[in-house]
N, C-alpha and C positions, 0 to 999 in steps of 0.2 A: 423302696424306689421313690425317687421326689416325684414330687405333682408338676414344680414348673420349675423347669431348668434356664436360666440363663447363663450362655457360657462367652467369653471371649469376645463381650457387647464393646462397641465403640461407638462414638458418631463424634464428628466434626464439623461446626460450621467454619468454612473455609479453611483459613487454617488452626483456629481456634478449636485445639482436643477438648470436648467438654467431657466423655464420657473417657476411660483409659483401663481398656480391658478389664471389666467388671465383668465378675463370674457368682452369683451365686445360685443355689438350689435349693427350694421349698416345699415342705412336704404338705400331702395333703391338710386342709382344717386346719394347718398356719398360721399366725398373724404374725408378720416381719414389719419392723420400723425400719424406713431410710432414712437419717438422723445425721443431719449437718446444715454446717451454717448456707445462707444464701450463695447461690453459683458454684457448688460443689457434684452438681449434678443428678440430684434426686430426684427430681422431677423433671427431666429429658429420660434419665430409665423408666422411670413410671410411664410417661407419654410411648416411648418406647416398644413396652409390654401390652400399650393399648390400642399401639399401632396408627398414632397421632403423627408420631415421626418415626422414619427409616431408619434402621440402624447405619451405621459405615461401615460395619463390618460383627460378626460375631452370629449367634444364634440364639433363641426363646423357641423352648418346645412347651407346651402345655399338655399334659396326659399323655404322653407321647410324641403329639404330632406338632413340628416345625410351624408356626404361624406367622413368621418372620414378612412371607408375602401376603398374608392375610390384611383386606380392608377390617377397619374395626366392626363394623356390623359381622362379620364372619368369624369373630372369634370367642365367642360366648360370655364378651367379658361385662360384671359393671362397673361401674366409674362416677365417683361423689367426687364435686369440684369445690373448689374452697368458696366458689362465688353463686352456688345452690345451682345457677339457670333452671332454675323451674320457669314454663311457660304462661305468663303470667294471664294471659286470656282462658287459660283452663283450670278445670277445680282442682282439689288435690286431690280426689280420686280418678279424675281427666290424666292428669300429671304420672301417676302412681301404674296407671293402668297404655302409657304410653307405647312404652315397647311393647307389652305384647299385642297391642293394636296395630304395630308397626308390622309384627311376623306374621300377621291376617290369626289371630287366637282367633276361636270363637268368642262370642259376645255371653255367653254365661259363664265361661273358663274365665273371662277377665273379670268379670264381677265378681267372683268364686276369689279369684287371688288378690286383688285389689282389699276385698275387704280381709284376710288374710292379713295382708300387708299391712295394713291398717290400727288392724288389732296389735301386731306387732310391736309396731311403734307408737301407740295409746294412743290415737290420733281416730279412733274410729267416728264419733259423734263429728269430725272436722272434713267430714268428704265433701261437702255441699261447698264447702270454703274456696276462697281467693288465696294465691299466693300472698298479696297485698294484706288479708285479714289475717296475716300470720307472723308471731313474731320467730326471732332470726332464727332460735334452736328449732320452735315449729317448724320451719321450712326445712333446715338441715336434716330435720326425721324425714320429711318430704321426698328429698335429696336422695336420702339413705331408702325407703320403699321403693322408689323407683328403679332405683339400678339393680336391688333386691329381687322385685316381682318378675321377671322374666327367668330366675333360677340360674345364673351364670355363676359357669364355673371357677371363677375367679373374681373378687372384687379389691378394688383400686380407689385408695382416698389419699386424695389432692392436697392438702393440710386443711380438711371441712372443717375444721374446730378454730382458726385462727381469726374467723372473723366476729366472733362470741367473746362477750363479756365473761371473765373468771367461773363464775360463780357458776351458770349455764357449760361451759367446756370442761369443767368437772362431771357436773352432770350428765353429759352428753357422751364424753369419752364412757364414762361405767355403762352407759348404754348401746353404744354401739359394741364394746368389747362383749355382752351379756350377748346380746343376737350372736355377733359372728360366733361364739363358743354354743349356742343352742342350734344356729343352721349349718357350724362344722365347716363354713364355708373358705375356702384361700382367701387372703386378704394379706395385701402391700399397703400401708400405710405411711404416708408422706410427713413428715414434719420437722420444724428445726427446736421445738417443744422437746427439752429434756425428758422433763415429768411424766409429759404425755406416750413419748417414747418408753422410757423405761417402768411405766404404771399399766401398759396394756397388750407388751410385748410378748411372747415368746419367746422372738430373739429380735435384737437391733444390729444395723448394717450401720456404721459410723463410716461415713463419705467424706471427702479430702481431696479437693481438686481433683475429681473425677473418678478417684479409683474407692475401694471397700478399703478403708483404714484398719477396721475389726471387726471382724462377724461375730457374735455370742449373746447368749442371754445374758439378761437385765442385770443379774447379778456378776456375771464376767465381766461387763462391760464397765463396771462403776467400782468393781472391787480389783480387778487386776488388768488394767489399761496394757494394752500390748503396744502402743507410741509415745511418743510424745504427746501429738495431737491430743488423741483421746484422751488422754490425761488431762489433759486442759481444759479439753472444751466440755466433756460431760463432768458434771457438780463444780463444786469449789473445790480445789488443792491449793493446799501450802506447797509451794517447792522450798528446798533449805540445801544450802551449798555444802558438800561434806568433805575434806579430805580422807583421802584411803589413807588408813596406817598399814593393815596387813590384808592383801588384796583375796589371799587363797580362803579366808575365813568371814571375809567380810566387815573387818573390824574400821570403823570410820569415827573421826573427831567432827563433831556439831556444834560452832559454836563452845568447843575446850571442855565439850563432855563425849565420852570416848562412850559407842553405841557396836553391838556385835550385832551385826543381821545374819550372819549363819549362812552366807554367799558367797560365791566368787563374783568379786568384781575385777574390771578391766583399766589400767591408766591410773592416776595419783589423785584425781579428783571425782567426785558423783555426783548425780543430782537426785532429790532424794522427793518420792512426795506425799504429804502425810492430807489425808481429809479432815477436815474443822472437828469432824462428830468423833474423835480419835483421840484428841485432847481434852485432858481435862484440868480443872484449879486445884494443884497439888497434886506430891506423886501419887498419895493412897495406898492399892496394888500397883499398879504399874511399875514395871523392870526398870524406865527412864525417869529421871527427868530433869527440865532443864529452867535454866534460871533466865527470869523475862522480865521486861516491865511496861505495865500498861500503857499504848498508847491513843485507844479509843474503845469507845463503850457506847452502843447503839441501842436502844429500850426499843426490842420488836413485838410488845405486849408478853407473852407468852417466853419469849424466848431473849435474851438478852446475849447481842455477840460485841465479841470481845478478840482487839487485836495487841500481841504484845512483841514488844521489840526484844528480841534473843541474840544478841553477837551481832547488833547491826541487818538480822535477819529479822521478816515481821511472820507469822501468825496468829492464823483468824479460829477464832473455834468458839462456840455457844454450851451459853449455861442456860437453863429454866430459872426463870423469873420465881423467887416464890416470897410471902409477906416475911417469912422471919429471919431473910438475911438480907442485906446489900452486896451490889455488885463492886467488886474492886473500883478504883479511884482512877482516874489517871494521872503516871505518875510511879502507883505502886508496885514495890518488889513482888513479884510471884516466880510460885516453882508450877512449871507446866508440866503434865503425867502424859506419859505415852509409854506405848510399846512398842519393841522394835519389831516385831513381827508385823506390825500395822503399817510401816514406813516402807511404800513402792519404789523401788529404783527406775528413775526415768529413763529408757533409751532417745533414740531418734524419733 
């Protein structure tokens, strides 16, 4: 049975649908991604869930019980915001030990869970500290102890990683992801971070003008796009224009190279979409392949990508950089390897 049910969620401001009947359910010790671009409505459901804003219509049960009319202090939940608000006239253990100062704890149960919390997030020697003496991921751990230390059934982050430098939001997502998988705790997770999305998910909710585009784990999600959208928007795809020859079998012309995908397709034309990491320089093994010719080459250190023009159609696809060969010219003839089993047929 799931932990937290949202079924038949909408809200509207005035006549603007931001939310359009979203439903999903998650089970307990979850981590779900809401994963779309800006104004897609991933955070009004988040807010939502937290009881920041009213639904328009639909239901959120948590363990059971409807929280729909619940003020957010009454719903056991925490909630890390992308902008910390820690209180900056209190310590971090002041900060850490908030709420449950707020439910009247005892004063030895908060010291008890504070430093708890503390240890948690390696931060123990940093009680005595200002928000001010801390830098941005320090406060973000902050952030995260706090909505933590009261034990809520349910925890809620805001895109907390978007306002960190690279280097720190790697490190921060492996930490955050490490607690929730040791406290077992529910956790919705806001972001329009692919990476971040699919590096600490569970599953990911890909969002689309309001509604669930696709629900599935990381690996559903990036290997068998059930839209258009999704196709698009998670990683880089090649799309390549195909004519159908034989529709009952799947037989399709690419560019004047005749490719069987082992499908029914529908109509005299497809659109077809293959990932960069799919292709490679020459057939080799590969069932296919199709004749290109360079028309950029980018040196990313480590990894060197490369886009070639095929029938007036262009893809992108990466080799590794290594000292004992060069990267094609542009300019030059190459044979591109694929398989057709690696080639997605795009719907709507």
């Amino acid at each position: 049975m799931s932990f937290l049910t949202i079924s038949h969620l909408e809200k509207s401001f005035g006549p603007n649908r931001v939310v359009k009947d979203f439903n999903l359910t998650v089970d307990q010790g979850e981590f779900i991604s809401l994963l779309g671009p800006s104004g897609c409505g991933k955070t009004t459901v988040l807010r939502m869930v937290a009881g920041f804003e009213s639904p328009s219509a639909g239901q959120i049960t948590i363990d059971g019980a409807d929280v729909v009319r619940l003020r957010p202090n009454q719903r056991n939940i925490g909630m890390v915001f992308q902008a910390y608000a820690l209180f900056p006239n209190l310590t971090v253990a002041q900060n850490v030990g908030f709420g449950l100062k707020v439910k009247g704890a005892p004063t030895k149960e908060i010291a008890a869970r504070v430093e708890e919390m503390l240890s948690l997030i390696g931060l123990s020697e940093l009680g005595n500290r200002y928000p001010f003496q801390l830098s941005g991921g320090q406060q973000q751990r902050v952030a995260l102890a706090r909505a933590l230390a009261p034990k809520p059934q349910v925890l809620l982050l805001d895109e907390p990683l978007s306002a960190l430098d690279a280097k720190v939001r790697v490190s921060l997502r492996n930490e955050i992801r490490a607690i929730q998988r040791e406290l077992g705790i529910t956790t919705i997770f806001v972001t329009h971070d692919q990476e971040e999305a699919l590096s600490m998910s569970d599953r990911v909710v890909v969002m689309h003008q309001g509604i669930a585009d696709q629900v599935g784990t990381p690996f559903e999600i990036y290997n068998r796009p059930a839209t258009r959208f999704v196709a698009g928007f998670v990683g880089t795809l090649n799309t390549l224009e195909a004519k159908v020859l034989d529709p009952a079998i799947g037989r399709v012309d690419v560019a004047g190279t005749e490719i069987l995908l082992h499908r029914a397709l529908t109509g005299s034309n497809a659109t077809l979409g293959l990932r960069p990491e799919m292709v490679s320089l020459g057939q080799g093994a590969h069932d296919t392949g199709l004749q290109g010719t360079i028309t950029d080459v980018d040196f990313l250190g480590s990894v060197i990508r490369l886009r070639a023009d095929v029938g007036g159609q262009s893809i992108a696809f990466d080799t590794f950089n290594t000292t004992q060969s060069s990267p094609p010219r542009i300019g030059e003839k190459v044979v591109l390897g694929l398989n057709a089993t690696d080639l997605l047929v795009i719907g709507d």
